[in-house]
C-alpha positions as CSV (number, residue, x, y, z in Angstrom):
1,X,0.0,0.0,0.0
2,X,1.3,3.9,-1.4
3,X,2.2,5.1,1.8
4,X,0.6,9.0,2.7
5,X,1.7,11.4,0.4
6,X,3.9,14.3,2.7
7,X,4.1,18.1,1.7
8,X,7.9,18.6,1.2
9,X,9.8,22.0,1.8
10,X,9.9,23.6,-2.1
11,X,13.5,23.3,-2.5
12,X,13.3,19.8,-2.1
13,X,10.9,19.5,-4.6
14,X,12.6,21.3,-7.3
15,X,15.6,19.4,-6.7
16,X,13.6,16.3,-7.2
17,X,11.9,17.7,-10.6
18,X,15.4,18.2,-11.5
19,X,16.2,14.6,-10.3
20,X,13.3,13.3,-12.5
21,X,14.7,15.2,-15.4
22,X,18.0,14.1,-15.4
23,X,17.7,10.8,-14.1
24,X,13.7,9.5,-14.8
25,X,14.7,5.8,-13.9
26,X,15.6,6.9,-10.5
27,X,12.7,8.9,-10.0
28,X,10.1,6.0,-11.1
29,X,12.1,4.1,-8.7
30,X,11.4,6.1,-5.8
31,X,7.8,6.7,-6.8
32,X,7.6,2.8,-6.9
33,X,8.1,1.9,-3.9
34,X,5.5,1.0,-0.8
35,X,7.4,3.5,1.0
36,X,7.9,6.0,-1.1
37,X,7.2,9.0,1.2
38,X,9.4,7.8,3.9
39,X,11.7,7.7,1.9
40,X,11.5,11.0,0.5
41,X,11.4,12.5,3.7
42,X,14.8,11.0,4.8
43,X,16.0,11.8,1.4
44,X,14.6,15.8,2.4
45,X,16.0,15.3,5.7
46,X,19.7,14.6,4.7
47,X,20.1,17.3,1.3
48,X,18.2,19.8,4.0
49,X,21.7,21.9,4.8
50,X,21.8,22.9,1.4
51,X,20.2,25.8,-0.6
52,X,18.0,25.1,-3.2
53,X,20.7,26.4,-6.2
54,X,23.0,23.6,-4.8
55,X,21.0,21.0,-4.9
56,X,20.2,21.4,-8.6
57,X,23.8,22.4,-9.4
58,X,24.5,19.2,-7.9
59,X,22.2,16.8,-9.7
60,X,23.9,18.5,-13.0
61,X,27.2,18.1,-11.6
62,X,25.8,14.4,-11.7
63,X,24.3,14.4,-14.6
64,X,27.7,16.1,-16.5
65,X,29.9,13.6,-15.4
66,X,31.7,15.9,-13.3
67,X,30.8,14.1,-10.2
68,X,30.5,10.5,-9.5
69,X,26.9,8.7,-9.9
70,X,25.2,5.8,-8.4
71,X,25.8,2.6,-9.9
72,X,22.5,0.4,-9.8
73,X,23.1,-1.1,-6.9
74,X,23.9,2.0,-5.0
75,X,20.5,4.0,-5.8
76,X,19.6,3.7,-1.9
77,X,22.7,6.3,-1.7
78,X,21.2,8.7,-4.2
79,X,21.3,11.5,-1.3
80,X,24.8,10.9,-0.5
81,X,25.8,11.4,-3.4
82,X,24.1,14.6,-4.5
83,X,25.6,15.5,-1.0
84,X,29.1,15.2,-2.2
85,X,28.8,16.9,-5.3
86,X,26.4,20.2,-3.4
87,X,29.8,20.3,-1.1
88,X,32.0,20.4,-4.6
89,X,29.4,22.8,-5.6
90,X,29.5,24.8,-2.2
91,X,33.4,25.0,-1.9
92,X,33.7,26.3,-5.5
93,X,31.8,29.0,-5.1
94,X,33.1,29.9,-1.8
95,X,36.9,29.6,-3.7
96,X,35.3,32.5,-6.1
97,X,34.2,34.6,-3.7
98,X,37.6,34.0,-1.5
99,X,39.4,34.9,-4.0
100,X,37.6,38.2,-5.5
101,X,38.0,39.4,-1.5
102,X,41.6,38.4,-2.0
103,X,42.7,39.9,-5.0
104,X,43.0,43.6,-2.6
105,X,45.6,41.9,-1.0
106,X,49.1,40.0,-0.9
107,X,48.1,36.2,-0.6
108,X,50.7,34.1,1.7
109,X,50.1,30.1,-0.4
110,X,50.5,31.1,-4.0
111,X,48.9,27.4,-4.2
112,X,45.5,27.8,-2.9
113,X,45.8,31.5,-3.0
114,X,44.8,31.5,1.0
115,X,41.6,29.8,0.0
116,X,43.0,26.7,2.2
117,X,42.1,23.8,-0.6
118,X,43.1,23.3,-3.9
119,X,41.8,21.0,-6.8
120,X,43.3,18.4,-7.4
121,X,42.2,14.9,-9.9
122,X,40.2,12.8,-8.3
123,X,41.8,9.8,-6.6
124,X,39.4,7.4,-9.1
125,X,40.6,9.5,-11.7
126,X,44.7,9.0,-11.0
127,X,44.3,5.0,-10.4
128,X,42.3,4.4,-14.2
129,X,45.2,6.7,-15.5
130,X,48.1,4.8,-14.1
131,X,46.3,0.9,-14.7
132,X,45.2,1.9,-18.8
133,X,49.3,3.3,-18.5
134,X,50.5,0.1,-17.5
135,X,47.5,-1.9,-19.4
136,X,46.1,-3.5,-16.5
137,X,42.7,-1.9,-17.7
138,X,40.7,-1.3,-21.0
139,X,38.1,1.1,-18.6
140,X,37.5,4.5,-20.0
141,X,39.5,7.4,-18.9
142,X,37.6,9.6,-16.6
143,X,38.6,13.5,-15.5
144,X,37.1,13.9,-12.5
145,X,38.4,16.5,-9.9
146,X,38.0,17.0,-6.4
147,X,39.4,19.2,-3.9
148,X,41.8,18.6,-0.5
149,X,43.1,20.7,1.8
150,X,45.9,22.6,1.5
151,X,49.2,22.0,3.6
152,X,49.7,26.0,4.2
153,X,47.8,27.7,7.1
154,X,45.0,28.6,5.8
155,X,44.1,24.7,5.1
156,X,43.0,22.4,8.0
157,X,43.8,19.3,9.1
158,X,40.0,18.8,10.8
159,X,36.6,18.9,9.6
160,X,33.2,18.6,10.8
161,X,31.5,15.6,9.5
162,X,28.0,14.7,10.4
163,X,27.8,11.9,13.3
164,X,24.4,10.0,12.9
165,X,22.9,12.0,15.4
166,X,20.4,14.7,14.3
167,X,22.5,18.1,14.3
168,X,25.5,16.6,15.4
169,X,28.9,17.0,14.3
170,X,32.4,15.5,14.8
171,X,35.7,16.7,13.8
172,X,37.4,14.0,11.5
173,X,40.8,14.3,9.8
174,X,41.0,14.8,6.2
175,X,43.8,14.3,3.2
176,X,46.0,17.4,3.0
177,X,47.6,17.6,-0.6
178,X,51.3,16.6,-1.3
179,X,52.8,16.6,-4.6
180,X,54.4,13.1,-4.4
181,X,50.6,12.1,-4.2
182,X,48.4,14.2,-5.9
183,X,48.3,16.1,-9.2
184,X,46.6,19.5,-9.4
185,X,43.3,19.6,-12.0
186,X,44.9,23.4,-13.0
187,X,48.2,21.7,-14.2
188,X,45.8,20.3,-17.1
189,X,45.4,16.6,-18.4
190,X,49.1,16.6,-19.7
191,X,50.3,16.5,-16.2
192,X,47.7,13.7,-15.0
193,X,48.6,11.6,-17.9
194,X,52.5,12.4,-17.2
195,X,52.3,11.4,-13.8
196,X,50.6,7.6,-15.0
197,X,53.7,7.6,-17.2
198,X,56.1,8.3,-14.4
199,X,54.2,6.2,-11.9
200,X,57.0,4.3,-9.4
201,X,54.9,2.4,-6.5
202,X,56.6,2.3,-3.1
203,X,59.2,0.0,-2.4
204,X,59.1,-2.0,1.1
205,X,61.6,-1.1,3.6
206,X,64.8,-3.6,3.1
């Protein structure tokens, strides 16, 4: 049985019209299900920090390829993933607005430009470059970017991640960027694909 139909908060709803859009198997899906509204309102509950222009720059972030989608299997983590890409959608803008206020004055990390993250190529995105490089894999290459925290001041070696409880927090460490690791998305494609080439993996001690 359908369960109650809910009235959701109208940001939500656009985001799924967008959803439904771009994605229509997902959304017949949802609509499928015994459950549907419960759902839903979990699905409302956990995209609720964002604004409504996030969300839909999200779901066409998605949609773009320019962040990573559900497989099949994964559609129950539809939210968490249009979570991921409203933070990549969140942090860029905040880097544009950072750096228009930083423009009046001398910046100390010519690197993130005291923004405190830079972009770098997704961690996906480096391992399918360095397998097709040595031919362990026919997979297609992908250029996905995401961002990490800068190693100057103005990154942090903390953040705030949600912790299951409703409106609670806790402060988890996160990957700062090094260069032996991690190639910057501003250096272009040439540099990812140099980097496969150039690949050495870490010897063991002895």
């Amino acid at each position: 049985m359908p369960s109650q139909k809910r009235n959701f908060p109208g940001k939500f709803n656009d985001a799924m019209t967008k959803l439904s859009a771009c994605f229509p198997a997902v959304a017949e899906w949802v609509r499928g299900l015994d459950n549907s509204q419960a759902v839903l309102a979990q699905w409302e509950h956990e995209l609720s920090d964002f604004t409504r222009q996030e969300l839909l720059d999200a779901i066409e972030l998605i949609r773009a390829g320019h962040a990573d989608r559900p497989e099949a299997y994964e559609r129950d983590y539809w939210p968490l993933f249009i979570q991921r890409a409203a933070e990549k959608v969140r942090v860029q803008a905040q880097a544009k607005a950072d750096y228009g206020r930083f423009t009046h004055y001398r910046v100390k990390c010519q690197l993130c430009r005291d923004i405190g993250s830079v972009e770098i190529w997704s961690v996906a995105t480096m391992e399918i470059a360095r397998k097709r490089f040595l031919g362990l894999t026919d997979d297609p290459m992908l250029f996905r970017t995401e961002f990490i925290q800068c190693l100057c001041e103005s990154g942090r070696g903390e953040l705030p991640y949600r912790s299951g409880k409703k409106g609670g927090y806790v402060m988890k460490p996160v990957p700062r960027y090094r260069p032996d690791l991690y190639t910057l998305a501003s250096d272009g494609e040439d540099s990812l694909l140099t980097w496969a080439s150039s690949y050495q993996p870490k010897r063991p001690n002895g």
